[in-house]
N, C-alpha and C positions, 0 to 999 in steps of 0.2 A: 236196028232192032234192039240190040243192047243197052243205045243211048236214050231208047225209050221204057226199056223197064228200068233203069235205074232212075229217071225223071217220075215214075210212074213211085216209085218205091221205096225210094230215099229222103231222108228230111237228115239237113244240114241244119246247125245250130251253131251260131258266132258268136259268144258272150263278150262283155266288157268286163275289166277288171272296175270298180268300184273307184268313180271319180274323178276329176285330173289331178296332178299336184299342181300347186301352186306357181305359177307361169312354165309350168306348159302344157294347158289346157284351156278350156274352158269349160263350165258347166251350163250355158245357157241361159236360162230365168232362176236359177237354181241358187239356194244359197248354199258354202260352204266348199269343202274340199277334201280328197282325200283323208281317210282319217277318223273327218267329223262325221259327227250322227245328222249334222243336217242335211236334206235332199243331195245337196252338190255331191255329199262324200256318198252317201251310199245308195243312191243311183244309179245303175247303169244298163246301159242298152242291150238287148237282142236281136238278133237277125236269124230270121227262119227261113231256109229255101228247099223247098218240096213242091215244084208245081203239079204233080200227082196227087197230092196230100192237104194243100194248101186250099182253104177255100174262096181266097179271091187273089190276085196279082196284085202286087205292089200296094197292095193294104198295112196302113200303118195306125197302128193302136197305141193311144196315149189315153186310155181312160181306165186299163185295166191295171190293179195292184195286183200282183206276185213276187215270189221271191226263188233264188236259185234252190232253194230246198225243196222248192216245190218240181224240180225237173224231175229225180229220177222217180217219183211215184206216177208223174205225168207221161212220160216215156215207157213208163213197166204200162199203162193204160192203152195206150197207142198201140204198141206192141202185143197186147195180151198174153204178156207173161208175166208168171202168177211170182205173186211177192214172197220173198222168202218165208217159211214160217219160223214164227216167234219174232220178227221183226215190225217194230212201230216207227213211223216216218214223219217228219216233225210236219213237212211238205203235206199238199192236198195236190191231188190227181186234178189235173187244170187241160183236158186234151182239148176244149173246144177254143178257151181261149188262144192257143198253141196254136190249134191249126186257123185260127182266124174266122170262129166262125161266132166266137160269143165276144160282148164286150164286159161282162162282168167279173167279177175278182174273188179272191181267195175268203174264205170266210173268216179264217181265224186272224189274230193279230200275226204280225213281225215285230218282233222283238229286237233290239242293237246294243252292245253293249260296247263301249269305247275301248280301242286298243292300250292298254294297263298303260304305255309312259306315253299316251299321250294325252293329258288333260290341260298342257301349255304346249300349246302350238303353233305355228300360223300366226303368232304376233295376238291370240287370245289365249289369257290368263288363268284362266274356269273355263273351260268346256266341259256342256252336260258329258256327263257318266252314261247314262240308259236313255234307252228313245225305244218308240214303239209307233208302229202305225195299224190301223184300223180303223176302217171304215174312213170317211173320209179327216178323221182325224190323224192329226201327227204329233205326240205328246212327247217332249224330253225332261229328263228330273238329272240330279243328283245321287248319288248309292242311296242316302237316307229319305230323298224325295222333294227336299227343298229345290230351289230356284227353278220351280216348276217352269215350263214353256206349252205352250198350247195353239197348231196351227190347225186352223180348217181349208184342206188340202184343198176343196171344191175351188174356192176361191181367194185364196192365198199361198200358191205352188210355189213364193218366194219365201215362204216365213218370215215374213217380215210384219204384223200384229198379234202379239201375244195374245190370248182371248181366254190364258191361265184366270184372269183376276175376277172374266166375267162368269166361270163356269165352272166354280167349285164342286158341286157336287160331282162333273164328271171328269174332274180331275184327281178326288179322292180316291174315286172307283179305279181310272186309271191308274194313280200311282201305288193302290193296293196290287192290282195285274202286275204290272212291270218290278216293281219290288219282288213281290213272289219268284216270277220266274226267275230274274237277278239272281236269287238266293240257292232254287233248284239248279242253279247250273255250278261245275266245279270252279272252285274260287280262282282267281287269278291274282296279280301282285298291283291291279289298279289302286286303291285307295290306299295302299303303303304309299305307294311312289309318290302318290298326290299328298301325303301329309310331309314325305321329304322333303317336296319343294317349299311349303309355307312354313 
């Protein structure tokens, strides 16, 4: 009886840390690697088990975008209990795709900004600074916004055609977003480092 109210009532959650490194892993179709702002590096998998809670068995979702800041407002939902007051959460409440029951995604963008020493890495010279995904795009720039990248995640989950050259206007728009937020968040020692090495 026990073993069924805790089946009944529990939801376990397994997260990945962000990526393989570099032989010894793999990321799949994925480009990149720990690290990088490309899918490879910040990427990674969840495992949900709550057959009480869960609404299908061994349901596996590859079409929904979220992000781990989207857990604890999704869990306070689940849960109903009420969010601290005076607290704003960067996350969106996501409980259905959680429990398996929706396939759609987070509305707002994700934002990425590159770990400060690492813009030579991995045997790559320049690696983008900022990346952001939304919708089904995946945009990466530079601090100032140059050496734009631009993938349509629908049908290129490798990043491998840049589609920056054919879609300026929504490139603009994006790199006005991602610069912004860049700037709202507290500075870090990235683009020092990156003027050290050159």
């Amino acid at each position: 009886h026990g073993d069924e109210a805790l089946r009944d009532n529990t939801l376990i959650l397994v997260c990945s840390d962000n990526g393989p490194e570099q032989g010894a892993g793999v990321s799949g179709p994925f480009r990149g690697y720990k690290t990088q702002l490309y899918e490879g590096g910040v990427r990674s998998s969840l495992v949900a088990w709550g057959p009480g809670l869960l609404a299908k068995k061994d349901h596996v979702n590859r079409e929904s975008v979220f992000s781990a800041i989207d857990l604890v407002p999704t869990l306070l939902s689940l849960t109903e209990t009420p969010h601290p007051a005076g607290v704003r959460y960067d996350g969106e409440p996501l409980p259905d795709i959680l429990l398996g029951k929706s396939l759609r995604s987070r509305n707002a963008p994700i934002y990425f900004r590159r770990p400060p020493d690492r813009d030579v890495f991995y045997g790559d010279e320049d690696l983008p600074d900022l990346a952001m995904r939304t919708g089904k795009w995946k945009f990466l720039c530079e601090y100032d916004g140059a050496d734009s990248e631009l993938y349509d995640m629908e049908t290129d989950r490798a990043e491998t055609t840049n589609l920056a050259g054919k879609q300026e206007v929504l490139v603009a728009d994006l790199t006005k977003s991602l610069i912004t937020w860049h700037q709202s968040m507290p500075t870090d020692r990235g683009a020092e480092l990156a003027r050290k090495k050159k």
